[in-house]
C-alpha positions as CSV (number, residue, x, y, z in Angstrom):
1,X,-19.7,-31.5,17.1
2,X,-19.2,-31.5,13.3
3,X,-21.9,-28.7,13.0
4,X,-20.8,-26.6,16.0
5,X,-17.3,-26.5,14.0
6,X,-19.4,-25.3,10.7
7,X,-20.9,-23.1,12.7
8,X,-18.1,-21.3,13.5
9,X,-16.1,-21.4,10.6
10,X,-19.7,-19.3,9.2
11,X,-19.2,-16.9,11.9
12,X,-15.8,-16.2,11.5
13,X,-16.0,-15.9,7.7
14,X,-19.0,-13.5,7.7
15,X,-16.8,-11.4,10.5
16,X,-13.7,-11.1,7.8
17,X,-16.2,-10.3,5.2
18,X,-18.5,-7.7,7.1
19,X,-16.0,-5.0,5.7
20,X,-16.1,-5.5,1.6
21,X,-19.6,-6.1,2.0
22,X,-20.2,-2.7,3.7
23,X,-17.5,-1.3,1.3
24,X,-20.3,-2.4,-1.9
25,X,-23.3,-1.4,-0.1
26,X,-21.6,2.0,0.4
27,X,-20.8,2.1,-3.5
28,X,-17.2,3.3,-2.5
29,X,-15.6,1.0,-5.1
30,X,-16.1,1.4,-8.5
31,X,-17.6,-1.8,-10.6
32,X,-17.5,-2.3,-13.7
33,X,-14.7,-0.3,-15.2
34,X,-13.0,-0.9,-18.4
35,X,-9.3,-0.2,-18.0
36,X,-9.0,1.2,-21.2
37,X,-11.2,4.1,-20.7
38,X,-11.1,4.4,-16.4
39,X,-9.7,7.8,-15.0
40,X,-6.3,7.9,-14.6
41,X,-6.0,11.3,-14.4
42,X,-3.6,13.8,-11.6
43,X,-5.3,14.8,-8.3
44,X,-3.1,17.5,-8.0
45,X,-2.1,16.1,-4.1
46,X,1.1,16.0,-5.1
47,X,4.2,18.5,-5.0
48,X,4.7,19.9,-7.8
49,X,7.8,18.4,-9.4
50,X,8.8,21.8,-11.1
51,X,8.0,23.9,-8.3
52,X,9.4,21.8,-5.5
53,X,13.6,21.8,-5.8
54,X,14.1,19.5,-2.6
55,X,14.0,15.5,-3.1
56,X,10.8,13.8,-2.5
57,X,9.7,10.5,-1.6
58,X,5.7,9.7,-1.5
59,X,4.3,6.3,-0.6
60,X,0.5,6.1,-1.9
61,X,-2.4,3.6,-1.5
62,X,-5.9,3.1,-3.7
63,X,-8.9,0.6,-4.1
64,X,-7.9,-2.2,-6.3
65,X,-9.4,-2.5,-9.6
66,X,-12.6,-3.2,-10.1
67,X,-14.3,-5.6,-7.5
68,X,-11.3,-6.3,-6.3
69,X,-11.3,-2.6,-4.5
70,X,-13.6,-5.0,-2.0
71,X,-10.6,-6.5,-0.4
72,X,-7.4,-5.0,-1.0
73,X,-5.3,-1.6,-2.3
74,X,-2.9,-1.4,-4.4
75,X,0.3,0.4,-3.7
76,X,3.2,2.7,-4.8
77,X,5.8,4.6,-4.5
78,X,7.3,7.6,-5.8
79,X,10.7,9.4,-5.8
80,X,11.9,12.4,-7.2
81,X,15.8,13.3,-6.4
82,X,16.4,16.7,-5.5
83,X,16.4,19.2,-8.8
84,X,15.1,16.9,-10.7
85,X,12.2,18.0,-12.9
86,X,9.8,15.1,-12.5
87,X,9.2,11.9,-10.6
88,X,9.9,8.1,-11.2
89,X,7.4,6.2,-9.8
90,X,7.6,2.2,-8.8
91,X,4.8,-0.4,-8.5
92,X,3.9,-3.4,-9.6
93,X,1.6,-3.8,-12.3
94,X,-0.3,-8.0,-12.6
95,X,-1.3,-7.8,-16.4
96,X,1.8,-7.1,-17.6
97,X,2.8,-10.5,-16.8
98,X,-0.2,-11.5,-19.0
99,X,1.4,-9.6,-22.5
100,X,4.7,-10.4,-21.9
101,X,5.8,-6.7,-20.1
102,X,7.9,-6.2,-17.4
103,X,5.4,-7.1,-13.8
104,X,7.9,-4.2,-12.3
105,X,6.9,-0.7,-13.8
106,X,9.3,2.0,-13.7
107,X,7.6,5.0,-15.2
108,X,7.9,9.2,-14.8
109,X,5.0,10.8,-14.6
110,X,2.5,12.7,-12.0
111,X,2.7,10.1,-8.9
112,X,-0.8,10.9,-7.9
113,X,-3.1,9.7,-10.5
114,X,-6.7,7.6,-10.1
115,X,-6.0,4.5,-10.3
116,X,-8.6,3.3,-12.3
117,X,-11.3,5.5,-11.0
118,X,-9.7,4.8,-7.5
119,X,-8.5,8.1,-5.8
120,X,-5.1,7.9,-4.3
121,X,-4.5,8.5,-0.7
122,X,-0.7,9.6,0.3
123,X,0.1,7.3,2.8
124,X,3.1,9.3,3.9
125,X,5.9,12.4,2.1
126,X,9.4,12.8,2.7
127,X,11.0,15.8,2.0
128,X,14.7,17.1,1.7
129,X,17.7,15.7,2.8
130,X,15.8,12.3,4.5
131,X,14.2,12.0,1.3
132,X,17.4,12.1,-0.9
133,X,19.1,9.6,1.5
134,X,16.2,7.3,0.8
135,X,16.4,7.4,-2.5
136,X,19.2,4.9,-3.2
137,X,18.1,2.5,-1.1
138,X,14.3,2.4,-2.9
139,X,16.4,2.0,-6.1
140,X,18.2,-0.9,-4.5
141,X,15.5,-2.0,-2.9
142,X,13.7,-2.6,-6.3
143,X,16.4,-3.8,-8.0
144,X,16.7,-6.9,-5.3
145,X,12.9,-7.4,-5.4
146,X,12.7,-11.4,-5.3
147,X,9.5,-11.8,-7.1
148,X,10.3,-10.0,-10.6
149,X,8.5,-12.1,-13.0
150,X,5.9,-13.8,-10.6
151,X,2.9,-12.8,-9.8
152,X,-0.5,-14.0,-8.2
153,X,-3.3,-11.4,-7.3
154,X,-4.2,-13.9,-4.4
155,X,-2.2,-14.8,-2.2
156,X,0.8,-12.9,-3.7
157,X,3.1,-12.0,-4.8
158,X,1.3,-9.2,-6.0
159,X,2.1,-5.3,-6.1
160,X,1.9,-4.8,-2.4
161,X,4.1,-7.3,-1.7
162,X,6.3,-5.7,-4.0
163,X,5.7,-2.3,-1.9
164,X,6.4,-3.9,1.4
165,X,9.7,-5.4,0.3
166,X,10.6,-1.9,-0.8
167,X,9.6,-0.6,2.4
168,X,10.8,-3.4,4.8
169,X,14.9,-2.6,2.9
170,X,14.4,1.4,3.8
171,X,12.7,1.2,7.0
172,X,13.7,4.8,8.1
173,X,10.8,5.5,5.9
174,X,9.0,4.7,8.9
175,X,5.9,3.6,7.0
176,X,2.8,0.9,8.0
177,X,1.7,-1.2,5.0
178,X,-2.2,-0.5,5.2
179,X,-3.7,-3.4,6.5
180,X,-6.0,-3.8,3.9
181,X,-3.2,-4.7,1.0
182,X,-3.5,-7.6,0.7
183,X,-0.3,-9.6,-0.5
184,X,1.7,-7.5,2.5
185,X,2.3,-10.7,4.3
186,X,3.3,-12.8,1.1
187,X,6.6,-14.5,2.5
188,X,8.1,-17.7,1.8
189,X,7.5,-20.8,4.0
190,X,11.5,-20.3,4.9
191,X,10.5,-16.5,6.6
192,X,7.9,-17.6,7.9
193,X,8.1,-15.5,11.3
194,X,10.3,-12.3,10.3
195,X,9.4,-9.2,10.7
196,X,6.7,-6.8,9.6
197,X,8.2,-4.5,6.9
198,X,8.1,-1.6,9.5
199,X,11.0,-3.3,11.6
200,X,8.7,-2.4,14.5
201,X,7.3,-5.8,15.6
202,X,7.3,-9.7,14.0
203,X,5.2,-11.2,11.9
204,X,3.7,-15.6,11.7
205,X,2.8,-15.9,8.5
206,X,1.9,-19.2,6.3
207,X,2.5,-17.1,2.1
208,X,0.0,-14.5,3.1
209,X,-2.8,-16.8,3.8
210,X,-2.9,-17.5,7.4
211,X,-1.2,-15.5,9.8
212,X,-0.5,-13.1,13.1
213,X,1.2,-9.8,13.3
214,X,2.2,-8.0,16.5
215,X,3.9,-4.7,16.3
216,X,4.7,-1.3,18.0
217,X,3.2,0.2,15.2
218,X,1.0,-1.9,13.1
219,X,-0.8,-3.0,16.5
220,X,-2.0,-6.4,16.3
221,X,-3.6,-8.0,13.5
222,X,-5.0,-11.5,12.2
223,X,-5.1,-12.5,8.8
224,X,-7.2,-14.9,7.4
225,X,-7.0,-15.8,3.5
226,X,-5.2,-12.3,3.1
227,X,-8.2,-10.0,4.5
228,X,-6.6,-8.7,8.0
229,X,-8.6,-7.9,11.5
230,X,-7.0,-6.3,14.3
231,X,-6.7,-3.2,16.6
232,X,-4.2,-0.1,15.4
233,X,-2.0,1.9,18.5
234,X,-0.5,4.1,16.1
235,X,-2.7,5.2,15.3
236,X,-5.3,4.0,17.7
237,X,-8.3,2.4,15.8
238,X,-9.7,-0.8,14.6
239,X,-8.5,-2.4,11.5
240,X,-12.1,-3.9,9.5
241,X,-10.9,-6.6,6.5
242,X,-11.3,-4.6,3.2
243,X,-12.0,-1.3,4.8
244,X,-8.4,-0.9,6.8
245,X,-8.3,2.1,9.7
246,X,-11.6,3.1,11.1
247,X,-11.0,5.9,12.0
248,X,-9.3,6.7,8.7
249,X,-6.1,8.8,8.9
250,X,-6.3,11.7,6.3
251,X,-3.8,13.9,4.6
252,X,-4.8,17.5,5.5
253,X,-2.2,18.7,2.9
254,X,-2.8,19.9,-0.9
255,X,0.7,19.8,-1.7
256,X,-0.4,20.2,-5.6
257,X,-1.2,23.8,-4.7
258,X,1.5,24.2,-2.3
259,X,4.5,27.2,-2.1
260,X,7.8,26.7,-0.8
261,X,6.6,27.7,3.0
262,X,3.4,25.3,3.3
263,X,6.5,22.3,2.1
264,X,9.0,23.3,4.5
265,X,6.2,23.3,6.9
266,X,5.3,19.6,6.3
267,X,9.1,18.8,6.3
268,X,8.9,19.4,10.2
269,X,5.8,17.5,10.9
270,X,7.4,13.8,9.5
């Protein structure tokens, strides 16, 4: 009995980590980086923050740094109010808590740099009037975040937890965490079934480590020591721990090249 039970423990813990073991066979996250010299330089898949006069409001996603691009992304997001000449972007940052800096970064700046030799992916842009509503309450939003001098890489809080937070006080944002940020499901034992930060289903989850998600949007996934399995609906796909979305939803946009007309255009497909 004792080794049927080991057995399957094996089984189930080579299932959660089929994904980041693909992702470093692949070579799609970068090892050995030194943050001091990794690229952190603009895509240019942003809008233009001179160019572009409406408000703005980009949520974005990368591989962690480092090995720990195996498991998880990190997350941000980024405003710019309309007329304003650049963009404020919020995230949580883990070693500043290590040299005594603020573990809530509030920098300007171009939204859409590597992160750490990590490209970014937009997860989703609002433009124009939504966007400007939304602005206040991310700003809020951040302001309450629970967590502002704690953090824990594993199981959180961390910066995606930080993210989701955000994201589960504005959820006209209408935005999915990506399954494979880890820390999404960070919650006190006290929330422990609440909702996922979309407001579009309800969450069991023991801080992040154990747990079950079932949602209109978010579809239905298991989490196991922070690495989530499931099945997507919208979009329809299968969510692999460390990988995320298979098949992978992409930005067809190059909004860093973009006129007036290609924005307006992307305004009426949110």
């Amino acid at each position: 009995m004792l080794l049927k039970v080991i057995s399957i423990v094996v089984i189930v813990l080579l299932v959660f980590l089929l994904g980041p073991l693909w992702l470093a066979v692949m070579g799609k996250v970068q090892f050995g980086q030194d943050w001091r010299t990794a690229d952190r330089s603009s895509t240019g898949i942003a809008p233009k923050a001179n160019r572009a006069k409406e408000a703005i409001v980009q949520v974005y996603e990368a591989k962690a740094f480092n090995w720990r691009g195996l498991f998880a992304v990190h997350t941000w997001i980024s405003v710019k109010p309309q007329g304003a000449d650049h963009y404020t972007n919020y995230q949580v940052i883990g070693w500043n808590a290590y040299h005594g800096r603020p573990i809530i970064d509030i920098s300007s700046g171009a939204p859409d740099r590597m992160w750490f030799g990590h490209e970014p992916k937009v997860i989703k842009t609002i433009l124009g009037k939504p966007a400007q509503a939304m602005i206040p309450k991310i700003e809020q939003a951040v302001k309450s975040y629970p967590y502002p001098k704690t953090y824990q890489a594993w199981p959180g809080p961390n910066s995606n937890t930080f993210i989701a937070y955000v994201l589960s006080h504005v959820p006209e944002l209408g935005v999915a965490m990506p399954a494979n940020a880890l820390g999404k499901d960070y919650v006190p034992l006290r929330q422990m079934i609440s909702q996922v930060p979309s407001k579009t289903g309800y969450r069991l989850s023991l801080l992040g480590v154990f747990g079950l998600a079932v949602s209109s949007q978010e579809g239905v996934q298991v989490n196991l020591l922070g690495l989530t399995l499931g099945l997507s609906w919208r979009p329809w796909g299968v969510i692999v721990p460390g990988v995320g979305l298979i098949p992978e939803v992409k930005d067809d946009h190059n909004y860093g090249q973009s006129t007036k007309a290609t924005v307006v255009e992307s305004t009426s497909q949110q």
